[in-house]
N, CA, C and O atoms as a GROMACS GRO file, in nm:
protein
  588
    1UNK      N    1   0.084  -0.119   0.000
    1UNK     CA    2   0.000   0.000   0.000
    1UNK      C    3   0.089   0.125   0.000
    1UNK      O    4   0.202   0.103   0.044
    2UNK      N    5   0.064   0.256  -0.041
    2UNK     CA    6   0.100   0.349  -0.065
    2UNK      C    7   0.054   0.460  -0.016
    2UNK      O    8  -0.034   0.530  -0.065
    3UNK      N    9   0.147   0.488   0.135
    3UNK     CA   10   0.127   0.602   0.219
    3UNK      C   11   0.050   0.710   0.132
    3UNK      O   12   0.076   0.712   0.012
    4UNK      N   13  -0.044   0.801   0.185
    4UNK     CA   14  -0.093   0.910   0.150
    4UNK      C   15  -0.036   1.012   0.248
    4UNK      O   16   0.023   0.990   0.354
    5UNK      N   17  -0.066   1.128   0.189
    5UNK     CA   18  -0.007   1.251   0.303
    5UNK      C   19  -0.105   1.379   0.239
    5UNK      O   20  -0.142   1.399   0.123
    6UNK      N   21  -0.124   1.436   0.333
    6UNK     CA   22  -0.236   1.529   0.291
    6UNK      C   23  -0.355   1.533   0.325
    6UNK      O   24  -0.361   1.487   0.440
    7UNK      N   25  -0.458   1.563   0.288
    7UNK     CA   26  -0.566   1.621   0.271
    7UNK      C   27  -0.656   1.460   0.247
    7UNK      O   28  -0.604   1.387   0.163
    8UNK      N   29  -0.756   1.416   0.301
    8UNK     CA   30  -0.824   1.291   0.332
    8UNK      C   31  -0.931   1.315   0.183
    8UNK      O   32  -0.986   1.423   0.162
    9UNK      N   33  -0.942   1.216   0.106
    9UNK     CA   34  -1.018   1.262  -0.037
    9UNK      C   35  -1.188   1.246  -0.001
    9UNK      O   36  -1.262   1.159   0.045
   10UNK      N   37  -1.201   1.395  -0.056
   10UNK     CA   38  -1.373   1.400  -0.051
   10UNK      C   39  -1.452   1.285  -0.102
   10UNK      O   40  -1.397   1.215  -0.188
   11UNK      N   41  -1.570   1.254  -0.065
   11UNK     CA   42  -1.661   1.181  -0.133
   11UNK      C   43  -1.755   1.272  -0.262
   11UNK      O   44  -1.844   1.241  -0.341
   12UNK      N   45  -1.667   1.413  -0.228
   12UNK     CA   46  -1.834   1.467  -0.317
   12UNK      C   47  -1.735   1.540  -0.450
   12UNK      O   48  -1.788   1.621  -0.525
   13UNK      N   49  -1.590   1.501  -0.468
   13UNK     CA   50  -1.524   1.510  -0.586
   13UNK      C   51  -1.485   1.374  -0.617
   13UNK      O   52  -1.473   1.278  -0.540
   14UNK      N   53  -1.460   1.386  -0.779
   14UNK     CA   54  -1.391   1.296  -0.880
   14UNK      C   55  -1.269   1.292  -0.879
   14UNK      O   56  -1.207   1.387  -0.927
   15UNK      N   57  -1.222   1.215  -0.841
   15UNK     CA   58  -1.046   1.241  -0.857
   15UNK      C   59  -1.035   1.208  -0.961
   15UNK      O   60  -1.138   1.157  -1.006
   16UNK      N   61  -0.889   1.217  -1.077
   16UNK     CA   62  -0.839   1.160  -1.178
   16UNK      C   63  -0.670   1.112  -1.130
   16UNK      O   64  -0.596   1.197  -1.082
   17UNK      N   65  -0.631   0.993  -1.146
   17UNK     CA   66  -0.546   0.972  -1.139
   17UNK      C   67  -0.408   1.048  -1.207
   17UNK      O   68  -0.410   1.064  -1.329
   18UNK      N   69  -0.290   1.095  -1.130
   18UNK     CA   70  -0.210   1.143  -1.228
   18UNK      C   71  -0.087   1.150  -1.173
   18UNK      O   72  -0.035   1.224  -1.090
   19UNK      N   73  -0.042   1.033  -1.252
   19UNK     CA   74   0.112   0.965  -1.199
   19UNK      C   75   0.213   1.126  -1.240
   19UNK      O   76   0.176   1.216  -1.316
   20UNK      N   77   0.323   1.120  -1.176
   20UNK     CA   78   0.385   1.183  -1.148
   20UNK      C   79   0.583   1.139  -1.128
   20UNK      O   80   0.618   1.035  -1.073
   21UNK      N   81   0.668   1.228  -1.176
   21UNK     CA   82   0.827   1.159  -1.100
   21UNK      C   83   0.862   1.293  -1.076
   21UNK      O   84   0.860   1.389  -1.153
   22UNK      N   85   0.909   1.281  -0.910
   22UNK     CA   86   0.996   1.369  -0.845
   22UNK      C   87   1.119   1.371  -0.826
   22UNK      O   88   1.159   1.257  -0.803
   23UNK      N   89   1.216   1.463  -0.825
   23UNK     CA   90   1.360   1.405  -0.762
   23UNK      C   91   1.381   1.489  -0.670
   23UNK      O   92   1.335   1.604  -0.665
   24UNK      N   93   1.493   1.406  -0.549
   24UNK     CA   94   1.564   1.486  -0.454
   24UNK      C   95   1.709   1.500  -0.543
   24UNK      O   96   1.761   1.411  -0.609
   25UNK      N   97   1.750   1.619  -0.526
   25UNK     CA   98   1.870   1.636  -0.593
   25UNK      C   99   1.948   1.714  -0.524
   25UNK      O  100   1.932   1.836  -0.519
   26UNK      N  101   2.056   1.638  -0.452
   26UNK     CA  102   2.198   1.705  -0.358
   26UNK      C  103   2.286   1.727  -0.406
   26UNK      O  104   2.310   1.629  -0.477
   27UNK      N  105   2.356   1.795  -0.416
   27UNK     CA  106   2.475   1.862  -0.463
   27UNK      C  107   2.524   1.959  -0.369
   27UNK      O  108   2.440   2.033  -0.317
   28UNK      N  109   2.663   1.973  -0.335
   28UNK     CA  110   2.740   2.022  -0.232
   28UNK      C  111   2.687   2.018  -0.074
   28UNK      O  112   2.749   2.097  -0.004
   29UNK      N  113   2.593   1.949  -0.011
   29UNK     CA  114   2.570   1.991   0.082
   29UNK      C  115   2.432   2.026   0.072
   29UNK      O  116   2.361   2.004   0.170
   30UNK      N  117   2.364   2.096  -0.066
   30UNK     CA  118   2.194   2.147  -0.069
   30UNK      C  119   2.110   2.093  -0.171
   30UNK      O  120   2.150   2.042  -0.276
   31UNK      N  121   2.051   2.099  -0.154
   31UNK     CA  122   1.924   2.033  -0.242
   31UNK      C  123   1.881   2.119  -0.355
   31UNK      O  124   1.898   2.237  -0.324
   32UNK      N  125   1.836   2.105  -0.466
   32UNK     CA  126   1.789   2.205  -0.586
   32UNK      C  127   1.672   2.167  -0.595
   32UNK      O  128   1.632   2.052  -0.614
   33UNK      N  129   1.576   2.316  -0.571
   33UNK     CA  130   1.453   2.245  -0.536
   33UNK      C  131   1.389   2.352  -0.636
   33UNK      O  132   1.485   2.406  -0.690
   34UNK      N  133   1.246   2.418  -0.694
   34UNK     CA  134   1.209   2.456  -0.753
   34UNK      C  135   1.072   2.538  -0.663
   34UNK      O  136   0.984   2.504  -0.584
   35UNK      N  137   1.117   2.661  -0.731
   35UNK     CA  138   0.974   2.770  -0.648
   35UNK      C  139   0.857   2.788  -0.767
   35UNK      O  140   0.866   2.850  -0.873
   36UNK      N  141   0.784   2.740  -0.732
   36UNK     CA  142   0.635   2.786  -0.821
   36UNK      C  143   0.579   2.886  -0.760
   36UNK      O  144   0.547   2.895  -0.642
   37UNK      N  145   0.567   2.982  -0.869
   37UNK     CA  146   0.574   3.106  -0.798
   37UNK      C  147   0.413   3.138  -0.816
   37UNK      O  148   0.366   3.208  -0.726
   38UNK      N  149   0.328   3.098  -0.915
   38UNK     CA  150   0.189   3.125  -0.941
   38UNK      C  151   0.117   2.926  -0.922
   38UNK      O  152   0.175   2.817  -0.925
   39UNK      N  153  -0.014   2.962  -0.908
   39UNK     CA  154  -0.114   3.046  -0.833
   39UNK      C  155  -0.036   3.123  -0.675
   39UNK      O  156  -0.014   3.240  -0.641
   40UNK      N  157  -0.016   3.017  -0.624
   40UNK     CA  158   0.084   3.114  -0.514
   40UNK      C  159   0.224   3.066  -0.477
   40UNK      O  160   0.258   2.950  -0.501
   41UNK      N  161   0.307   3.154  -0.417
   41UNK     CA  162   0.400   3.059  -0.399
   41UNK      C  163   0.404   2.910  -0.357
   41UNK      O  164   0.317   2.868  -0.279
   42UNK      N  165   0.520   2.811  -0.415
   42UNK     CA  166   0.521   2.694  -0.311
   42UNK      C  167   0.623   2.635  -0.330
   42UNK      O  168   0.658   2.608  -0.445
   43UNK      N  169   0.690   2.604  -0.235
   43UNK     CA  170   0.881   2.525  -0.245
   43UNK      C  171   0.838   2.389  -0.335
   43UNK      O  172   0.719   2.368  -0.312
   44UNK      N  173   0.877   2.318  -0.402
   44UNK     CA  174   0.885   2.187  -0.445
   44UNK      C  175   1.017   2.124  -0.463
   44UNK      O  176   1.131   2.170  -0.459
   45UNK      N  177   0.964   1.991  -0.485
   45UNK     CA  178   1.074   1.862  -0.566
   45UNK      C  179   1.056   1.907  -0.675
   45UNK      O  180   0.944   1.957  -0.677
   46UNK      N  181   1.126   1.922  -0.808
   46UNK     CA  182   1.128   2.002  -0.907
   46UNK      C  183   1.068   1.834  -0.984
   46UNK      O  184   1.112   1.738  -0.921
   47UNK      N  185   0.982   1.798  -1.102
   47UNK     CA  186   0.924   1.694  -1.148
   47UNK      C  187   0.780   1.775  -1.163
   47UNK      O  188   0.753   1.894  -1.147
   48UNK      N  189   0.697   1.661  -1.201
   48UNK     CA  190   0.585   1.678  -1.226
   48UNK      C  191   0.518   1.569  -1.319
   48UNK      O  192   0.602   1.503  -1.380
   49UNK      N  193   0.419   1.545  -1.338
   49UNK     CA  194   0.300   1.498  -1.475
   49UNK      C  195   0.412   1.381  -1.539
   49UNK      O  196   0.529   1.406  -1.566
   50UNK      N  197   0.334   1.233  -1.558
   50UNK     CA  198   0.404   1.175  -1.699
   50UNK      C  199   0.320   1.204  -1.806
   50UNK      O  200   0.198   1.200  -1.790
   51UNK      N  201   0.364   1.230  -1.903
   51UNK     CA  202   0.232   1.242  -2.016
   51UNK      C  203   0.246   1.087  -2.066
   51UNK      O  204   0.326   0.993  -2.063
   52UNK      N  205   0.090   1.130  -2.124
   52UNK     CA  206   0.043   0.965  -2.159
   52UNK      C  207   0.167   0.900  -2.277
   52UNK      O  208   0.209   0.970  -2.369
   53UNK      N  209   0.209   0.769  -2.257
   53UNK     CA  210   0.310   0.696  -2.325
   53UNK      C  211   0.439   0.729  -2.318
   53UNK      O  212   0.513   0.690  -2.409
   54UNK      N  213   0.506   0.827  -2.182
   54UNK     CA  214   0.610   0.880  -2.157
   54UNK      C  215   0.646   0.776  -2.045
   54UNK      O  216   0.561   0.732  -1.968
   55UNK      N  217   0.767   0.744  -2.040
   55UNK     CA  218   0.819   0.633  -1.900
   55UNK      C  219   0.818   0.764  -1.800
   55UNK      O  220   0.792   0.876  -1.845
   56UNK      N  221   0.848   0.740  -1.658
   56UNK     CA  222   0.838   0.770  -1.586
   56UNK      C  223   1.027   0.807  -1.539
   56UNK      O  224   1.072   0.869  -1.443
   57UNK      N  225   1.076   0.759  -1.619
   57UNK     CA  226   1.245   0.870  -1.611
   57UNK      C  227   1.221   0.954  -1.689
   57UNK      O  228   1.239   1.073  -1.663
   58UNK      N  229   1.168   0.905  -1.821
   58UNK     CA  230   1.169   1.012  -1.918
   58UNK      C  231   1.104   1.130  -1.825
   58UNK      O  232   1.186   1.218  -1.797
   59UNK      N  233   1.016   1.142  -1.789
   59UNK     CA  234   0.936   1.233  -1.764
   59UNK      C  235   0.988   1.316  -1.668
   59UNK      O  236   0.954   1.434  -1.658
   60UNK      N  237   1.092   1.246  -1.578
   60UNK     CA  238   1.162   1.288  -1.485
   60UNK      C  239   1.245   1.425  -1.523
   60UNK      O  240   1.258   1.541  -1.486
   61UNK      N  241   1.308   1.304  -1.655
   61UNK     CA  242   1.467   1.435  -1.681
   61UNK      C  243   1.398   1.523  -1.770
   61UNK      O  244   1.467   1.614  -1.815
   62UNK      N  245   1.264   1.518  -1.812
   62UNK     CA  246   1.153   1.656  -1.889
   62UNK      C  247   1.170   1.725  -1.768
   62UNK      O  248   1.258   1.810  -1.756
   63UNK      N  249   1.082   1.690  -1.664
   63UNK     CA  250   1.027   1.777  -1.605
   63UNK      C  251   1.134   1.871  -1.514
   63UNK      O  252   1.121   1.986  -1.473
   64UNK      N  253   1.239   1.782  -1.500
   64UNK     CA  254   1.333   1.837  -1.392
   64UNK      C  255   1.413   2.026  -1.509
   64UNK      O  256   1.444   2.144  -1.494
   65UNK      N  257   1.405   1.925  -1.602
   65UNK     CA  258   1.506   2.044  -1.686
   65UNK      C  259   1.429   2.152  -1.700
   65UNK      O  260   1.476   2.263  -1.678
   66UNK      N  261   1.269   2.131  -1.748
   66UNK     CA  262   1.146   2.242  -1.729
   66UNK      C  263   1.199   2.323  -1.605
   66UNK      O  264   1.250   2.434  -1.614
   67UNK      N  265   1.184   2.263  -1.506
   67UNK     CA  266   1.173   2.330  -1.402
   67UNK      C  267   1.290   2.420  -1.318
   67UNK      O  268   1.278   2.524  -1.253
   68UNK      N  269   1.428   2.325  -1.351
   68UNK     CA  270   1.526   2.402  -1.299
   68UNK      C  271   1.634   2.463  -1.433
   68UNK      O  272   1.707   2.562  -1.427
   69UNK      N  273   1.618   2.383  -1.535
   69UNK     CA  274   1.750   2.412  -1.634
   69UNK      C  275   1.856   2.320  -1.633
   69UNK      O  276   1.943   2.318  -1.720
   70UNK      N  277   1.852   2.263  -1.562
   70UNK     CA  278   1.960   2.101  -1.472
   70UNK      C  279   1.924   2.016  -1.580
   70UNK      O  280   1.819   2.035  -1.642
   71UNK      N  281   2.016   1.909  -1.612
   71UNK     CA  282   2.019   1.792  -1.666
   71UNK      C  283   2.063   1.721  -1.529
   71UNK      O  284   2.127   1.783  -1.444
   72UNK      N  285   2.022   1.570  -1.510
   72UNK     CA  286   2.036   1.493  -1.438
   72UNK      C  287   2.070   1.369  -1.436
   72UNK      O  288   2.013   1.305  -1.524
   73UNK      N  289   2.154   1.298  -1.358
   73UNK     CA  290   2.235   1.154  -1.354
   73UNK      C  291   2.185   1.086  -1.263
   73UNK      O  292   2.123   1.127  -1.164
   74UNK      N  293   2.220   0.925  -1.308
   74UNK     CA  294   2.179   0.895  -1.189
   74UNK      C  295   2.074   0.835  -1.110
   74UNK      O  296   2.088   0.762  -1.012
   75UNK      N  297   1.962   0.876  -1.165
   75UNK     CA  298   1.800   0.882  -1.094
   75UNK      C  299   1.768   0.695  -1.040
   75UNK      O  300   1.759   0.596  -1.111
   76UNK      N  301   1.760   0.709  -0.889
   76UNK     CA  302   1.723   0.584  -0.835
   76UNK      C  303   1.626   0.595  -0.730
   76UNK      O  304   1.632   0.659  -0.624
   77UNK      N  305   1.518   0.507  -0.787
   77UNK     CA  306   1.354   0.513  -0.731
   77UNK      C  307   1.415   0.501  -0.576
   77UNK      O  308   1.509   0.432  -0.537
   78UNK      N  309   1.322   0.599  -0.496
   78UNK     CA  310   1.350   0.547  -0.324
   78UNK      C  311   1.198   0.530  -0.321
   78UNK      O  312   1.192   0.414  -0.281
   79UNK      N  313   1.083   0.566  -0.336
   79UNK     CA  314   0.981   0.540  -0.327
   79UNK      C  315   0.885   0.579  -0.427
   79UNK      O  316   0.896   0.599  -0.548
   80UNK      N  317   0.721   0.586  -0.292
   80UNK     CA  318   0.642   0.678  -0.381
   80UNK      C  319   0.508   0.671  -0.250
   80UNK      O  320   0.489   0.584  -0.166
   81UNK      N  321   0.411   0.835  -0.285
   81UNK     CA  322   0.296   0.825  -0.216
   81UNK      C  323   0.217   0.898  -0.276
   81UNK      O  324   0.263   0.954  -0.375
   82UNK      N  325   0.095   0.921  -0.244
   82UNK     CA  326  -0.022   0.960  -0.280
   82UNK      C  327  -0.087   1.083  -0.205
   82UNK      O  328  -0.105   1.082  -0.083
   83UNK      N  329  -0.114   1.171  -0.273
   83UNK     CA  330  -0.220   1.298  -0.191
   83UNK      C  331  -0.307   1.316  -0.311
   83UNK      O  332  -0.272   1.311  -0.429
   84UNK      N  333  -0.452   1.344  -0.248
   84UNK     CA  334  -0.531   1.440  -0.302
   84UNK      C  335  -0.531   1.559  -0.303
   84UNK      O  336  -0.507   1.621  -0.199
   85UNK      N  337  -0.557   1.623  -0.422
   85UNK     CA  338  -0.551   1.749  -0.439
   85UNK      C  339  -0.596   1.838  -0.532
   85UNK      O  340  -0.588   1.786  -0.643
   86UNK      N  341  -0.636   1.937  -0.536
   86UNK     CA  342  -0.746   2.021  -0.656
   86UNK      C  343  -0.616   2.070  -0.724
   86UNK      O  344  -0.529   2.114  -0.650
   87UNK      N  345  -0.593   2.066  -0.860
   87UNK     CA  346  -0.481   2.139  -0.972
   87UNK      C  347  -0.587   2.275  -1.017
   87UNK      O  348  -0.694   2.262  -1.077
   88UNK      N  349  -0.547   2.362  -0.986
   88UNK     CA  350  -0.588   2.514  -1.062
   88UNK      C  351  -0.599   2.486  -1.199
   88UNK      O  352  -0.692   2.481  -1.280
   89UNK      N  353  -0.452   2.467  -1.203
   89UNK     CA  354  -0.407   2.494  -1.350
   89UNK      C  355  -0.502   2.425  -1.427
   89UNK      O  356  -0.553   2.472  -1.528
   90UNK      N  357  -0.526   2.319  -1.382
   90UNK     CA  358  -0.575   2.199  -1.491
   90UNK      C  359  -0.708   2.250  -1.466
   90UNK      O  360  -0.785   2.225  -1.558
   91UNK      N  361  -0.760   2.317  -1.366
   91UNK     CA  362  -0.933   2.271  -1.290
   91UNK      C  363  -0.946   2.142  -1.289
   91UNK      O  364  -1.035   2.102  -1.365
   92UNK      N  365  -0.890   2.059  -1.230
   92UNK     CA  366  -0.888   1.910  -1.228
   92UNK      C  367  -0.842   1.885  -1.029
   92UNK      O  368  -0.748   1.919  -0.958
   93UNK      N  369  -0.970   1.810  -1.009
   93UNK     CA  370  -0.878   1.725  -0.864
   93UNK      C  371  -0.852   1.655  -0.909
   93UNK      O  372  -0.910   1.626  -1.014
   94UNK      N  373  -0.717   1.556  -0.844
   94UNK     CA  374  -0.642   1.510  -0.872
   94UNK      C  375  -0.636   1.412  -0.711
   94UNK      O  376  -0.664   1.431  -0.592
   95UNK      N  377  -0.572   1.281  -0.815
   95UNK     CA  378  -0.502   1.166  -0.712
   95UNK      C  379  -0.336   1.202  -0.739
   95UNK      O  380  -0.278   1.159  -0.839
   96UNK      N  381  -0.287   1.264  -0.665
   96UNK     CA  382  -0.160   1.256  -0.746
   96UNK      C  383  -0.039   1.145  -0.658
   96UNK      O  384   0.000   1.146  -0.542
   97UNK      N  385  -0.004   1.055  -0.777
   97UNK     CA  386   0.062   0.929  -0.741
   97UNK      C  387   0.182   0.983  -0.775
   97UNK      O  388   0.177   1.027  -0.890
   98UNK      N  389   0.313   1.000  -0.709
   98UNK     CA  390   0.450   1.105  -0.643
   98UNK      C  391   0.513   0.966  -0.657
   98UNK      O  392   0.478   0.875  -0.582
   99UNK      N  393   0.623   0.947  -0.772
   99UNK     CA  394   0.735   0.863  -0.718
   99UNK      C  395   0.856   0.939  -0.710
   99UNK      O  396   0.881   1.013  -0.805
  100UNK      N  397   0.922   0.935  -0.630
  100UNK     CA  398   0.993   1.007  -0.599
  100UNK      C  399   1.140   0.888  -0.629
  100UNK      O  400   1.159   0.769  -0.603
  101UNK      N  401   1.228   1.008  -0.701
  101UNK     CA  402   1.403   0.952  -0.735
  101UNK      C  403   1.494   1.047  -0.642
  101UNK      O  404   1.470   1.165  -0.618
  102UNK      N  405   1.588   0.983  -0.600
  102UNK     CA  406   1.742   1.024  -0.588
  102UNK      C  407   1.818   1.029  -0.735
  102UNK      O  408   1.817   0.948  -0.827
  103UNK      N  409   1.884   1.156  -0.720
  103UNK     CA  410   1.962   1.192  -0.866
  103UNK      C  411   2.067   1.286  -0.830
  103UNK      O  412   2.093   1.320  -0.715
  104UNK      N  413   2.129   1.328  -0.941
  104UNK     CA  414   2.270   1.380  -0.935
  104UNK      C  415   2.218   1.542  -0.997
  104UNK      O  416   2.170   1.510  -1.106
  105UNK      N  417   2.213   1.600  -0.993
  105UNK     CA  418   2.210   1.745  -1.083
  105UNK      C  419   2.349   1.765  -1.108
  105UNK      O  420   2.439   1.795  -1.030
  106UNK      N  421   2.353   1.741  -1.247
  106UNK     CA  422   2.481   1.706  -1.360
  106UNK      C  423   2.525   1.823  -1.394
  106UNK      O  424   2.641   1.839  -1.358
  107UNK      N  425   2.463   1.949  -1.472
  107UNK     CA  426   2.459   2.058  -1.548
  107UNK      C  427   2.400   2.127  -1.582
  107UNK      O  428   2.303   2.093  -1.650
  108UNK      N  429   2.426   2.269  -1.552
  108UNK     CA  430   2.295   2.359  -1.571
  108UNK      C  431   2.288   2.430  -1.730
  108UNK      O  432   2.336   2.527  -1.788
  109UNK      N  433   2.202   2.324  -1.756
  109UNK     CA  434   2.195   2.427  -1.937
  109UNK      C  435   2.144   2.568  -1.974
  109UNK      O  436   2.166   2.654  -2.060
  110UNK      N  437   2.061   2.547  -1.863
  110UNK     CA  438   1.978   2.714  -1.877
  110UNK      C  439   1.919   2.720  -1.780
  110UNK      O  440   1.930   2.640  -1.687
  111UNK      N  441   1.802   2.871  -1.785
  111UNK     CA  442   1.706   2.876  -1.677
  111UNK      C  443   1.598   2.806  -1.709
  111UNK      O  444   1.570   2.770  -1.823
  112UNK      N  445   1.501   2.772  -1.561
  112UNK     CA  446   1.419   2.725  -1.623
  112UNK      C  447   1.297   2.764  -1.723
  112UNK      O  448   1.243   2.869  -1.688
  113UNK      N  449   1.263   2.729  -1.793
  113UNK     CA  450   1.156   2.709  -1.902
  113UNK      C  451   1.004   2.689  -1.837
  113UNK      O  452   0.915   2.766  -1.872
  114UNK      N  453   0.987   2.620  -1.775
  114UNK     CA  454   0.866   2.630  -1.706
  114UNK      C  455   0.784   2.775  -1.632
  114UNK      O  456   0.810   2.806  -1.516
  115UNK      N  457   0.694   2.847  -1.706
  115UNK     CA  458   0.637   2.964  -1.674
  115UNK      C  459   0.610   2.967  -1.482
  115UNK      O  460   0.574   2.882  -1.401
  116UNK      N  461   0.648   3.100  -1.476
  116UNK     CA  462   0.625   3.100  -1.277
  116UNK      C  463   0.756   3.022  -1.207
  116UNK      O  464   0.753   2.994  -1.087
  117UNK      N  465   0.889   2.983  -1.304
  117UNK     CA  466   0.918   2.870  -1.170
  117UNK      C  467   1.066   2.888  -1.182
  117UNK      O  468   1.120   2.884  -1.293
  118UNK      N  469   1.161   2.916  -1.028
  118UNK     CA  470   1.262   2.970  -1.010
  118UNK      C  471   1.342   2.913  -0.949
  118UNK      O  472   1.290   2.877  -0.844
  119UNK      N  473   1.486   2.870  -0.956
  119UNK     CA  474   1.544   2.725  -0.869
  119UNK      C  475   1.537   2.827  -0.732
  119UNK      O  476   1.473   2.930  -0.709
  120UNK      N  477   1.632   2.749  -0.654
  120UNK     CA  478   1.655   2.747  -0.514
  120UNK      C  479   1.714   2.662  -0.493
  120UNK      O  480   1.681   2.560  -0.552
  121UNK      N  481   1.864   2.652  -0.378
  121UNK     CA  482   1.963   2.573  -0.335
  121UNK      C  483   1.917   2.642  -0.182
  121UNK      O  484   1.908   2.760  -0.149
  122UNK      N  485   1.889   2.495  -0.094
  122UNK     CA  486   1.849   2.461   0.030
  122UNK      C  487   1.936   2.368   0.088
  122UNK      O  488   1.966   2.266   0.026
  123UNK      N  489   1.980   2.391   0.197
  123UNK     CA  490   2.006   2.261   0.280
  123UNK      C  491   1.912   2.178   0.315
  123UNK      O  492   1.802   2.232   0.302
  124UNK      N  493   1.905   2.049   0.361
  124UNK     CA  494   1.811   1.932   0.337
  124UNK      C  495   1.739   1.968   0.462
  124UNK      O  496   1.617   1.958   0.449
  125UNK      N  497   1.781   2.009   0.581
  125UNK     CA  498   1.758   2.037   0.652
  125UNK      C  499   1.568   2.146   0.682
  125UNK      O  500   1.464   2.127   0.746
  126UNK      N  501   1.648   2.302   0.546
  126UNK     CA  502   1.521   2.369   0.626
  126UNK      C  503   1.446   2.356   0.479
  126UNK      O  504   1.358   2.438   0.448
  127UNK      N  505   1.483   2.255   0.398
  127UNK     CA  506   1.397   2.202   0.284
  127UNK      C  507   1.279   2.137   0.350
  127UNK      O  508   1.160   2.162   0.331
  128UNK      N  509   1.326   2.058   0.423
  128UNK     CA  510   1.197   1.947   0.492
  128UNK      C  511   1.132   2.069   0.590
  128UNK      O  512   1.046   2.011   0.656
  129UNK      N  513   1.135   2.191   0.623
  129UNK     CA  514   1.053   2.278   0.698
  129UNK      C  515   1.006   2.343   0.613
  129UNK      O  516   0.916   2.409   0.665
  130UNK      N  517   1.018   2.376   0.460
  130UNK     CA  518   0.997   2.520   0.342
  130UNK      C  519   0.911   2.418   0.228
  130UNK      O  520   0.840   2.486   0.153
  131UNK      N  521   0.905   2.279   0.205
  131UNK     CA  522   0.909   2.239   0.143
  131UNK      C  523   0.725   2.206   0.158
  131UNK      O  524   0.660   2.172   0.257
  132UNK      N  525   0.674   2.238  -0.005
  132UNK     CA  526   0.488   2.252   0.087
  132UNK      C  527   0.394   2.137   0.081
  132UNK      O  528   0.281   2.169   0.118
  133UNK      N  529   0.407   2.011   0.047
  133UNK     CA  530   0.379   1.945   0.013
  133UNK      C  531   0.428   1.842   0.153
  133UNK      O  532   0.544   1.836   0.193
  134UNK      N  533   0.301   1.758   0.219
  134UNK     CA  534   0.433   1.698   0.382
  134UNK      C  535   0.472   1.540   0.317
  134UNK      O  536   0.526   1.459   0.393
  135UNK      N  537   0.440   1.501   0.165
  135UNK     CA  538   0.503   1.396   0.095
  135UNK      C  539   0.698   1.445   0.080
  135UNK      O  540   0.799   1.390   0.123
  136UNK      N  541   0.680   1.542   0.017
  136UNK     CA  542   0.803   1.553  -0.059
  136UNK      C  543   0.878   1.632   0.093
  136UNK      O  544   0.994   1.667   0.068
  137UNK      N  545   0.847   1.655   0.198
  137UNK     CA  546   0.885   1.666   0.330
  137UNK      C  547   0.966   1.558   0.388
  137UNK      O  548   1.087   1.558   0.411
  138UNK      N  549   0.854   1.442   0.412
  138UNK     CA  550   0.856   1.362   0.444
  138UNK      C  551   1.009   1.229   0.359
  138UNK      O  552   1.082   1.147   0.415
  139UNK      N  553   0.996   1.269   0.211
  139UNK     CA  554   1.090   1.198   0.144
  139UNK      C  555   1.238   1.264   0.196
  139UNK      O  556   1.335   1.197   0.229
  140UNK      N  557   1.231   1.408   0.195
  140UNK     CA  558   1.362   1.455   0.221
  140UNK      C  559   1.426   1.411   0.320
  140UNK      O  560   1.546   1.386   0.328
  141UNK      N  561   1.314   1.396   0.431
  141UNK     CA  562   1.357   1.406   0.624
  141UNK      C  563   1.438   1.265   0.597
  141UNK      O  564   1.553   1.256   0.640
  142UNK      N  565   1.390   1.178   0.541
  142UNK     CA  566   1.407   1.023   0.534
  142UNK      C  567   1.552   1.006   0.457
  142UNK      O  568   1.637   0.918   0.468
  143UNK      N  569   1.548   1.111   0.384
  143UNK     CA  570   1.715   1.045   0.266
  143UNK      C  571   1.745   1.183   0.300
  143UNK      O  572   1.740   1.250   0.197
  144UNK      N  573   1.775   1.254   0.406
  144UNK     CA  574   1.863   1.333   0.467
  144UNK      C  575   2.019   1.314   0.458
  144UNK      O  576   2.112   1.376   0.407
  145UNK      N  577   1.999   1.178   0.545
  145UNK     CA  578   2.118   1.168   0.567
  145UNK      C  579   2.251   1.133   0.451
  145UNK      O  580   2.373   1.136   0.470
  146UNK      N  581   2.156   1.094   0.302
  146UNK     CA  582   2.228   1.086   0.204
  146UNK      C  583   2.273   1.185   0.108
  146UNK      O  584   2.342   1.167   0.008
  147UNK      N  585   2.215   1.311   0.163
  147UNK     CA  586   2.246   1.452   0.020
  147UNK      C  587   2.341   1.484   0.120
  147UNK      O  588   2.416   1.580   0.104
   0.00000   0.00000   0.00000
């Protein structure tokens, strides 16, 4: 079974399932994490969305480069969990199924590409306190001791 974290899912919405790959990514000592800056702010694991017929690395080293400009090495599944949650963007609630990777942030090709969204280098530390989501909290607190 697959811990949930969050918000307990209504009976009086539809969820849609929507797999997802996250990474923790350490380098020197801090983590590269990604600020979504609209609808409102919020710290993240930089990842997001597989699109339909995309593997779930692929989607990884998409989403990671969207989001920070980083290319990435490396990527090894440590888990995965589940929250409900309403997407703005989409107007869609959502099941969102979070697997979360350990990876290397290799090289920064550019900024990111993803509209609203700005890196950030954190220690692992006040990541798991800044970080808004208590899944991708929860993943950091746990593989702490490895970034």
């Amino acid at each position: 079974m697959i811990r949930r974290y969050g918000e307990i899912p209504s009976r009086h919405h539809r969820y849609r399932l929507r797999p997802g790959a996250y990474a923790i990514l350490p380098r020197g000592g801090q983590l590269l994490l990604t600020m979504q800056h609209e609808p409102k702010p919020d710290l993240q694991l930089p990842g997001g969305g597989i699109d339909p017929g995309e593997s779930p690395l692929r989607a990884l080293h998409r989403e990671v480069f969207e989001e920070t400009g980083w290319s990435i090495s490396a990527p090894r599944r440590v888990g995965a969990f589940r929250r409900f949650v309403f997407m703005p963007e989409y107007d869609l609630w959502a099941e969102k199924l979070c697997t979360i990777y350990l990876a290397r942030p290799a090289l920064q090709l550019g900024d990111p590409s993803e509209p609203h969204h700005s890196i950030v280098w954190m220690p692992p530390d006040a990541a798991v306190r800044g970080l808004g989501n208590a899944g991708d909290r929860a993943f950091v607190a746990m593989l702490d001791g490895l970034a």
